[in-house]
Structure formats: C-alpha cells, structure tokens
N, C-alpha and C positions, 0 to 999 in steps of 0.2 A: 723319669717322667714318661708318661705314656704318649705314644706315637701312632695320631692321628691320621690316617690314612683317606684321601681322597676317594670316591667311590671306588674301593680297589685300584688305588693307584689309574682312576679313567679304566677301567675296568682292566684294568694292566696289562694295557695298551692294546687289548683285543676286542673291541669293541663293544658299547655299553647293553648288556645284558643282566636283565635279574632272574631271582630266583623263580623256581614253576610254579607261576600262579597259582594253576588248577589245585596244589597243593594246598591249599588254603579251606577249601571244599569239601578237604576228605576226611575220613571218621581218622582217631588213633586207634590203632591194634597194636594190642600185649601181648607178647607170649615168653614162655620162660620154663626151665628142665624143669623148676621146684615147684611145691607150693608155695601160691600167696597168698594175699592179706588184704578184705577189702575193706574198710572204713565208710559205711554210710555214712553214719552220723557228722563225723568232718572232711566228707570227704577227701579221702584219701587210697591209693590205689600202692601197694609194696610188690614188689615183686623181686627175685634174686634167681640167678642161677642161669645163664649165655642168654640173659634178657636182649628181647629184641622188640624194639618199635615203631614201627609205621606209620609215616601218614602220607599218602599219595606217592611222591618218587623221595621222598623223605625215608631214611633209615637210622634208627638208633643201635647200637648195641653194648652192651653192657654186661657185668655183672651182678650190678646190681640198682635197680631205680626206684625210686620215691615221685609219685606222682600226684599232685596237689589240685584237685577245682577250686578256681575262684570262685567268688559269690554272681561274677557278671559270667558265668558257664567257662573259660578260658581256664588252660592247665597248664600249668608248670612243673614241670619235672628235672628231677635230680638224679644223676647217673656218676656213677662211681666203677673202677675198675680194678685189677690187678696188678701186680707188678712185673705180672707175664703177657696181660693182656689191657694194655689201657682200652678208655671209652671209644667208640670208632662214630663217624657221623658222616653221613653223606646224602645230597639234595641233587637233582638235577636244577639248571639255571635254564632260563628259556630257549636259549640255543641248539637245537638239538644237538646231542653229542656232548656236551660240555656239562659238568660238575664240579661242585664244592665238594670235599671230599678231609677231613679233619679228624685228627688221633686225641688225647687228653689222658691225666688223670682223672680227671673228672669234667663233667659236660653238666651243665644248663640250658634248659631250652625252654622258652615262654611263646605260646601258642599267641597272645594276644598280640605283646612286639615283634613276635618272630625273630627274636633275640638267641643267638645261640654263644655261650661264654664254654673256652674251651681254657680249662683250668692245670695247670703244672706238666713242663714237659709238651707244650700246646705247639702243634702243627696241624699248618691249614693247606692243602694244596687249591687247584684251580687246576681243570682237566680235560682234556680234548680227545673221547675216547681212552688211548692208552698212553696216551702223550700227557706229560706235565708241562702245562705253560706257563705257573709260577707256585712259589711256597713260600710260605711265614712260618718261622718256630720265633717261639718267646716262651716264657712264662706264663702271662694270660695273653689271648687271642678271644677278643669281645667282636664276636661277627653280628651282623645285622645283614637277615637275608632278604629281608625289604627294600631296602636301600644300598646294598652292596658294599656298605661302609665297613671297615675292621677299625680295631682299634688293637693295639700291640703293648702291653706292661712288662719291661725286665723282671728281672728277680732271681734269686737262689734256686727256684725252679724251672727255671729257663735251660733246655737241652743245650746251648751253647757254650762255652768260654766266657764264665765272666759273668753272668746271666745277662747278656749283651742280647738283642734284637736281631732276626735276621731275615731278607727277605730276597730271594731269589728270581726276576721276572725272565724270562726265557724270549729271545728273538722272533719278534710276532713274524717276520717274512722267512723264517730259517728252513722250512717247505718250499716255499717260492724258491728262495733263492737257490737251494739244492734243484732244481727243477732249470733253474735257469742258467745254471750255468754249466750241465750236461748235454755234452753235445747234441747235434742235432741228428738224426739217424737219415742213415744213406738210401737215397730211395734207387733200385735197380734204373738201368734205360734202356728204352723201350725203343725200336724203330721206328722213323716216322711215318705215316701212311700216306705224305702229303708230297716230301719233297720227291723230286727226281731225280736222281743220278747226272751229273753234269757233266761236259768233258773236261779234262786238264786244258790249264791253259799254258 
C-alpha cells in the first residue's frame, strides 16, 4: 500500500518550504552528446546520450529522454537511465541553500503539475548545502514539488530488503546542539584600570 506522506513529513521537521518558485518562469534547455530527433508534427522532442535538462535551478540528467507538448503548451517528459548510471533530478526549494535532490531508473516530470515520479531503485534526499537532512528509497517515489507532498510505493524494485519503504529524517537541532554543548572558550584577564591596591587587613 502506498504511503502517504504529510507535506514531507511538515517539511521533515525543518520548516515549511517549497520548491523555487521562479522556476516555473523559465524556458526548458536540452542538451545531449548525440543527435536527436525533433517531431513537429506531434510534438515531440527525443533526445539520448548524458541528456541534460533545465529549467531555472531545476536539473535533469539522463540517458536518455522523450519529451512530449501538450495541447494546452505544458511538457512532460520521460527519462530513462543505465544500470551504471540511473536518472539524477535535482530543484532548489525556497530556502536558500536547501534542495530536493533524487536518483531513479527512470524519472517523470510534468511541467503543468510539477509532478516528479522517480521510478525503480527511487531515492529522494532533502539537502542543506552538503548536509543531508532526510532520504526516502522505495520502489516508486511520486514527488509533488508544488506542495511538498511524496508519496512512497514498495515493490520488487525498491533498493531495500523486502521491497520495504524507507525514510530516514535527520535531527533538525543536531548543529545547535553540537554548538551547545561545546564549551565555552576562555577569555584572557585583563587588569583592572579602576581598582586600587588596598592594604591587608
């Protein structure tokens, strides 16, 4: 049964942020080693060979992608990988510093829902800089970068034991707390300019 995630677990536990707006704004850019393949007529865009695509702080990479226009201008694209190199995705989220950051056999993404489905073998991190602040592997991993929502499917291609679910959240004060509980540093002492020397009594 698939497991229903709260907007990222309340943004899993690090407070509620979504994905970059401004991203929504920006053209897509294709590039890729080979030649492709373009399709006016049904619109359709093929590309193969360390495909890469863009859109604002959006990154795809791939092997290989199938890129689709709807009728209302919105694209959906299909990304497929190797078995040395699965699908890689990564977004910044509004926070500066912080990212969505996700592996696949294969990757979907729909420009209109902003729907990202990361398909067999699917991990998804959540990222602070160089710091991981939480990960999901499953099977399928249905992200939703509009609303922060995951959605998590076991299965036979799930990276774990079992094709079991797995979600890792990381202690949102574990900075603070290493911070806090190093001592305090010795400050030198200084003579006073004020007191006077007094006699013994």
């Amino acid at each position: 049964m698939p497991l229903r995630l709260l907007p990222l677990l309340l943004a899993l536990a690090a407070g509620a942020a979504f994905a970059e707006k401004a991203d929504r704004s920006k053209p897509l850019v294709f590039s890729s080693d080979k030649p492709g393949q373009i399709d006016q007529v049904n619109q359709r865009l093929e590309l193969v060979g360390n495909v890469v695509v863009t859109k604002g702080s959006l990154a795809l990479r791939a092997e290989k992608v199938d890129v689709r226009e709807t009728r209302d201008g919105y694209h959906q694209a299909y990304a497929s990988g190797t078995s040395q190199q699965p699908v890689s995705f990564r977004q910044a989220r509004d926070v500066p510093g912080e990212a969505i950051d996700g592996t696949a056999d294969q990757v979907e993404y729909d420009t209109r829902t902003e729907v990202v489905r990361f398909i067999g073998n699917a991990r998804v991190r959540t990222t602070r800089g160089a710091m991981v602040m939480n990960e999901m592997a499953s099977a399928v991993i249905i992200y939703n970068s509009r609303t922060e929502v995951a959605t998590l499917e076991g299965g036979s291609a799930s990276p774990n034991p079992n094709g079991r679910t797995r979600i890792v959240v990381m202690p949102r004060a574990e900075a603070a707390d290493d911070a806090s509980s190093a001592p305090a540093p010795t400050l030198p002492l200084k003579p006073s300019t004020t007191l006077q020397p007094g006699k013994p009594s």
